[in-house]
C-alpha positions in Angstrom: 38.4 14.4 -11.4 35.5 15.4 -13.8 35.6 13.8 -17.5 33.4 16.8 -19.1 29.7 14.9 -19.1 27.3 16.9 -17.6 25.4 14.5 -14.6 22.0 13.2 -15.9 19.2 15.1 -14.0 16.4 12.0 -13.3 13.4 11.7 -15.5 10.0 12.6 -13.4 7.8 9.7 -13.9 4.1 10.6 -15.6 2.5 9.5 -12.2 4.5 12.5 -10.5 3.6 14.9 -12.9 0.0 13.8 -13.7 -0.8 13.0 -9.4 -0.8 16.9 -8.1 -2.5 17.8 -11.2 -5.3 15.7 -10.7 -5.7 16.4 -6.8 -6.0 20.1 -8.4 -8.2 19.3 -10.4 -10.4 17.1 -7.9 -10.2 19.8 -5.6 -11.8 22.6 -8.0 -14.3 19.9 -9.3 -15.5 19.8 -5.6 -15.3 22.9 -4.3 -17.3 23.9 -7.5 -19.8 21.2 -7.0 -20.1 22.0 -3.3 -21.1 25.9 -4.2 -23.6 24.3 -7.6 -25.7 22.5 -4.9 -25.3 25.4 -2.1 -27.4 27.7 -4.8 -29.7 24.9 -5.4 -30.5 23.3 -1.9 -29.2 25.5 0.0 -26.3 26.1 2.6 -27.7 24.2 5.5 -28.7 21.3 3.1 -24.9 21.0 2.0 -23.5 21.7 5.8 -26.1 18.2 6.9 -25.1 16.6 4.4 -21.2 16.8 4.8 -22.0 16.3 8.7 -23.4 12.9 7.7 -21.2 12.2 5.5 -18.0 12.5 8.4 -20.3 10.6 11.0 -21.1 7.7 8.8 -17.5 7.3 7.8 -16.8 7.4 11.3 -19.1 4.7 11.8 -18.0 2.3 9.1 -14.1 3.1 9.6 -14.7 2.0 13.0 -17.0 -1.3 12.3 -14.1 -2.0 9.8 -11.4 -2.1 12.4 -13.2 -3.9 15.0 -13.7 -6.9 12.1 -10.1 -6.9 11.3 -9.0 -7.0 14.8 -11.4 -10.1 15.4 -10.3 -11.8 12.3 -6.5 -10.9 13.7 -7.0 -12.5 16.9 -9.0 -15.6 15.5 -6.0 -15.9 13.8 -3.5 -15.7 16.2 -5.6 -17.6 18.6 -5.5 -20.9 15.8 -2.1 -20.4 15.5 -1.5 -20.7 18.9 -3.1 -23.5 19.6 -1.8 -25.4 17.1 1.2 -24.3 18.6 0.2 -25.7 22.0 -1.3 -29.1 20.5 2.1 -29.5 18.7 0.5 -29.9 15.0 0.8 -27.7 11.8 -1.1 -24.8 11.9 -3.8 -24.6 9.2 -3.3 -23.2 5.8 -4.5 -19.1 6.6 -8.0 -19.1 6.4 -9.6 -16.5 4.1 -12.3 -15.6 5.6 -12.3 -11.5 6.5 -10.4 -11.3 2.6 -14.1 -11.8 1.0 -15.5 -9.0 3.4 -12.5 -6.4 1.6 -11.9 -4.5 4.5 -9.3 -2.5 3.1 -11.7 -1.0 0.4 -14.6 -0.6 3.6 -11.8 1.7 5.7 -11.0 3.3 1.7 -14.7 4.0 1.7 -15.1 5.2 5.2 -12.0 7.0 4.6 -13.8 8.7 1.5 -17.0 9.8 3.1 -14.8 11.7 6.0 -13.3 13.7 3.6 -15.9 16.8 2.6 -17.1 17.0 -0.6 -19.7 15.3 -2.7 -17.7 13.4 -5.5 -15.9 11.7 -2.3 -18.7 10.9 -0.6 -20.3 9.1 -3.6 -17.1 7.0 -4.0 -17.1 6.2 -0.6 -21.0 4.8 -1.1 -20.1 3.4 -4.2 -17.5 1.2 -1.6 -19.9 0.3 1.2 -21.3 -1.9 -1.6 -20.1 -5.2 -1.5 -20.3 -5.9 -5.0 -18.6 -2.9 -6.2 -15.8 -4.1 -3.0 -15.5 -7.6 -4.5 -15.2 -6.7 -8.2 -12.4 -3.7 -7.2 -10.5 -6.7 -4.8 -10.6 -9.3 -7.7 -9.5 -6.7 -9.9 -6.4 -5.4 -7.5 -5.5 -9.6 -7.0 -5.4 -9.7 -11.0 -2.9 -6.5 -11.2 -1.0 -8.0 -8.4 -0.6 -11.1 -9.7 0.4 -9.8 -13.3 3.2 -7.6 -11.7 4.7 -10.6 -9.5 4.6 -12.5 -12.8 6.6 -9.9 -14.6 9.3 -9.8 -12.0 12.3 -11.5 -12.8 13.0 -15.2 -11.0 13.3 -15.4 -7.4 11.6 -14.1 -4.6 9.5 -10.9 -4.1 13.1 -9.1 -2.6 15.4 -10.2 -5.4 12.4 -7.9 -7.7 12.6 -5.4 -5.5 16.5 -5.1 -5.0 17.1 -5.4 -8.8 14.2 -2.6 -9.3 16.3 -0.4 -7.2 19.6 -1.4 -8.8 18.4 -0.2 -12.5 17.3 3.0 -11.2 18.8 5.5 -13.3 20.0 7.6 -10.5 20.7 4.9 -8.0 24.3 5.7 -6.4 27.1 2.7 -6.4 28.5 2.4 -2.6 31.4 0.2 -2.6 31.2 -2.4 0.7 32.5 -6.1 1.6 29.9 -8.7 1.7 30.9 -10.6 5.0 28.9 -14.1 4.6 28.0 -16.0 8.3 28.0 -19.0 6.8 31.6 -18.9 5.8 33.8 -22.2 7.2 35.1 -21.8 10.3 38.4 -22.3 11.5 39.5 -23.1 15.4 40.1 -19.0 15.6 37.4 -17.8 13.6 37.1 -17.7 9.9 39.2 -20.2 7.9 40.0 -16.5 5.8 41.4 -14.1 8.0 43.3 -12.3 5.8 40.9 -10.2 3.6 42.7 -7.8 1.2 41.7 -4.3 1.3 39.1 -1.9 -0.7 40.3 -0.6 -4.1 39.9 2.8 -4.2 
């Protein structure tokens, strides 16, 4: 049974509309660069330098990954023994967070990809100044976002996010609780009535 109002068609949100058009954009702005210092330095010039640019983000995306891994398995290696000694494991030690691997593979990651503008970024984040001010900066955004979400924990923000969405769909369902009282048959409530249409 339809009641006459057309369904709403969801909004596109700006990031959707504005993302491809900037990748476009980035795209031209590097191709065009590319050919600008071709003319100037010459083909072989360009070819070396995005060579380089692939090997040493091979290089650091690899150094990167070996320091996580290590910090992983110091980690699970204290946990395990504390396991093993029968005392609390130790609050989780920060100490591969201040080295911002994440922005070192985003770097690496950046000076794979050909072109010039990428490449700079991805110098700009071998830097470990420019790392630590761009991870302080990504804790502070974080941290404003969790303290925006409403009260409870991270899942409650999450599963009300999805619930407001304009086009989220209703599915009608039982909630069967576990921790219900038990009876010497089962549940104390057997008798459930049905789903309303």
């Amino acid at each position: 049974m339809t009641t006459g109002v057309p369904p709403q068609t969801p909004r596109r949100s700006r990031a959707r509309t504005l993302l491809p058009l900037g990748l476009a954009a980035w795209l031209v702005l590097e191709i065009w660069l590319l050919t600008v210092v071709a003319d100037a330095a010459g083909g072989l010039t360009v070819l070396l330098l995005l060579i380089g640019g692939a090997v040493l983000g091979t290089v650091v995306i690899k150094r990167a990954g070996r320091r996580a891994f290590a910090n992983l398995t110091s980690t699970f290696q204290q946990a395990q023994a504390a396991a093993q000694s029968g005392t609390a494991p130790a609050a989780a030690d920060r100490k591969g967070a201040e080295d911002r691997n994440g922005f070192l593979m985003l770097g690496g990651l950046l000076l794979m990809i050909p072109g010039l503008l990428s490449d700079a970024a991805g110098l700009l984040l071998l830097v470990p100044p420019v790392r630590t001010a761009l991870g302080r900066a990504a804790e502070r955004a974080v941290e404003r976002r969790m303290a925006a979400a409403p009260p409870g924990s991270l899942q409650d923000a999450f599963q009300q996010a999805r619930m407001q969405r304009p086009d989220g769909k209703v599915v009608q369902g039982e909630v069967i609780r576990d921790d219900a009282p038990r009876g010497p048959y089962g549940p104390a409530d057997d008798r459930r009535p049905p789903l309303l249409p």
